[in-house]
C-alpha positions in Angstrom: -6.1 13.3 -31.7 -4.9 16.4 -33.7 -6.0 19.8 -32.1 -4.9 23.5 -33.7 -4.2 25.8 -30.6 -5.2 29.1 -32.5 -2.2 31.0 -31.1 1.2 32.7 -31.8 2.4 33.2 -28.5 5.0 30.9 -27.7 4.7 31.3 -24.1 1.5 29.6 -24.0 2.3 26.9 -26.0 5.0 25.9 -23.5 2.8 26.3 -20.8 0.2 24.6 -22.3 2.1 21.5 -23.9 3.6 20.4 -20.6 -0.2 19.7 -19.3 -1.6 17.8 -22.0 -1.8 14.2 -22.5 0.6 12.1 -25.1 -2.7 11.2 -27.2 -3.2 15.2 -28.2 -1.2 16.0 -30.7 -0.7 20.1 -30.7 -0.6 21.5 -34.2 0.0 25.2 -34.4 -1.3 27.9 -37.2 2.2 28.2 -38.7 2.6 24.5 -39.5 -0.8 24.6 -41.7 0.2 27.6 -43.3 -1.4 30.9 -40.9 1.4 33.1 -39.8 -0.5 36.1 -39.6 -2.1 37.5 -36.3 -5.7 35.7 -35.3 -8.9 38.2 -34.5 -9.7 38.9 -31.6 -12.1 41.7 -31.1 -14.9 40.3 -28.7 -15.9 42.4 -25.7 -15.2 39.0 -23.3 -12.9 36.1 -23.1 -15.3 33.6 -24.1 -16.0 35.5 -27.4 -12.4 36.4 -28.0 -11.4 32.3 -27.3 -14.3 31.3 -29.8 -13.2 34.2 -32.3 -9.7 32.3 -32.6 -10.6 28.7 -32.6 -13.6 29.4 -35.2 -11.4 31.4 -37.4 -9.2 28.5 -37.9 -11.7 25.7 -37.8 -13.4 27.6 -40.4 -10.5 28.6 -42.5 -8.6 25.5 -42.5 -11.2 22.9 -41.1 -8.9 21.3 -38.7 -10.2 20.8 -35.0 -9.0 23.6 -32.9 -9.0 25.3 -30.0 -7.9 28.8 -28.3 -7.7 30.2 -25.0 -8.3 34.2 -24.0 -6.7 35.1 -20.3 -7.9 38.5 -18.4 -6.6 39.8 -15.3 -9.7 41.5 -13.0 -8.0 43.8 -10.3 -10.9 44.8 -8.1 -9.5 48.4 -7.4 -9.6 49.5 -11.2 -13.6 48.0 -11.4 -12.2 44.9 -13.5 -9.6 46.3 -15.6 -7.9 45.2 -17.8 -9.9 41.9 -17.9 -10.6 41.5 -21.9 -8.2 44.1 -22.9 -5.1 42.5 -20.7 -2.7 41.9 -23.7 -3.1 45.5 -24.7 -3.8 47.9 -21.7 -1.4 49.8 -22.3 -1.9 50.0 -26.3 -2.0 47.9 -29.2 2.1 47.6 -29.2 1.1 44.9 -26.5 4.2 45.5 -24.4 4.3 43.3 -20.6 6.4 45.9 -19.0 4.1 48.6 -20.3 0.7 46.8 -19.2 2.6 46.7 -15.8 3.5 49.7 -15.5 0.3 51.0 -16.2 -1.7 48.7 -13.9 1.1 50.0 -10.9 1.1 53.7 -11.8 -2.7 53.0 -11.5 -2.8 51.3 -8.3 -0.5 53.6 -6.6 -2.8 54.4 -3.9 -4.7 51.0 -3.7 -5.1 49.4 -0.6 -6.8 46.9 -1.8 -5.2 44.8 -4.2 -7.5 42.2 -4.7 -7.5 41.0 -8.5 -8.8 37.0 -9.9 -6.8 35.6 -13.4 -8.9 34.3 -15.6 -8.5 32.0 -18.5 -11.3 30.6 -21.2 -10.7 28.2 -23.5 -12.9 27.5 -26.3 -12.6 24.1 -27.8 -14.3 23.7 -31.7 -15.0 19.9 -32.7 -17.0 19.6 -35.7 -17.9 23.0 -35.7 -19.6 22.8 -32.4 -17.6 25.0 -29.4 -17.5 23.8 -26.1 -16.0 26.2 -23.1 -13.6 26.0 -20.3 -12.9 28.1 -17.5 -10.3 28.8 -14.7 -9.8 31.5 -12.6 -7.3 32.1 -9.4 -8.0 34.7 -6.9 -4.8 36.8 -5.8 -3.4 40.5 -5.3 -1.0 42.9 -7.5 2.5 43.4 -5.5 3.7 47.2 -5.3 6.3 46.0 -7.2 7.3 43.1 -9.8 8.6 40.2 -8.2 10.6 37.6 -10.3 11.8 37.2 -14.0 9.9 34.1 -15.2 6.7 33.6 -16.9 5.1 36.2 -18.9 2.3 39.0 -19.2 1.4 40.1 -15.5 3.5 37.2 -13.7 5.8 39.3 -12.1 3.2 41.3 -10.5 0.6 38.4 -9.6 0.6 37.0 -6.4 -2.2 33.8 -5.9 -3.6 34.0 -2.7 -2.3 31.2 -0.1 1.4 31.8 -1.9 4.2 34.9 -0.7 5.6 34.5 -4.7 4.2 35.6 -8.0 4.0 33.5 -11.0 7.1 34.7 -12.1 8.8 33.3 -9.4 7.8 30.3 -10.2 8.8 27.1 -12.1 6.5 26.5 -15.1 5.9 23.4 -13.2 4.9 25.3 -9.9 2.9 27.5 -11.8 1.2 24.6 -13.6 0.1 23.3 -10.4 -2.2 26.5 -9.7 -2.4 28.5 -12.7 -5.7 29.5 -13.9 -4.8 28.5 -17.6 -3.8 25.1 -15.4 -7.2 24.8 -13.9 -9.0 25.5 -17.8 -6.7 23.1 -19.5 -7.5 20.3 -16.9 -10.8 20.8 -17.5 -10.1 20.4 -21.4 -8.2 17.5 -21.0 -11.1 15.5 -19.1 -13.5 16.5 -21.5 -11.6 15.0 -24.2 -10.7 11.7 -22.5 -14.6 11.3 -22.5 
């Protein structure tokens, strides 16, 4: 099986890829011929995940899907959530997003906050959804050099590390985009 995943970001492609069975074969925008950014403008994941995979579905006609990931931090009533990638601005910088999320939470004792990831999935025009979320807390500080996005300040709960203390495969094993991507993957071995 062939599947577009209607993204640029190289980061989840490697996290992805590892997780998926040998009988999907990942096809990415650039090798049908879309190299230039993908809209996204919905006001929630789900829309912003269907955005993507529809865009390419119905621009190129292959099968395709996409994934949107919000972090909710309790303390700042949700934020970022939809607007994760670019809290800090449209130049989409990680260290500025953290930054901004720890100026912000200077104070916070409680530092509650869930990661959450939606994929949409389009087959034949007709989108199918897939969630996973992981509850945790925002460290004072950033922990850790791997992964990407808010990693080094994301702790899940039952763990004294952040994703970016991780291995991929460590994270894999608990991630939220883990938990969606499972999810995917059993759908499609239906």
């Amino acid at each position: 099986m062939q599947l577009v995943f209607a993204t640029h970001n190289k980061h989840k492609v490697s996290e992805i890829s590892l997780l998926l069975p040998s009988f999907i074969t990942l096809i990415m925008p650039d090798m049908i011929g879309y190299t230039d950014e993908i809209p996204e403008t919905g006001d929630t994941l789900a829309a912003n995940a269907l955005q993507k995979s529809m865009f390419i579905y119905e621009k190129y006609g292959y099968d395709c899907f996409a994934d949107d990931t919000g972090l909710e931090v309790k303390c700042l009533d949700g934020r970022p959530g939809v607007f994760s990638a670019r809290y800090a601005g449209e130049g989409r910088s990680a260290e500025e997003n953290i930054q901004k999320i720890l100026g912000e939470m200077k104070d916070a004792k409680d530092r509650t906050a869930v990661f959450k990831t939606v994929i949409a999935l389009v087959i034949k025009g007709k989108p199918v959804f897939f969630e996973g979320n992981v509850k945790g807390h925002i460290a004072l500080d950033r922990m850790g050099n791997g992964g990407f996005g808010y990693d080094p300040v994301f702790v899940p709960e039952g763990s004294t590390r952040s994703f970016a203390q991780m291995t991929l495969v460590e994270k894999n094993t608990q991630s939220h985009r883990a938990m969606a991507v499972k999810k995917f993957v059993e759908y499609l071995k239906k």
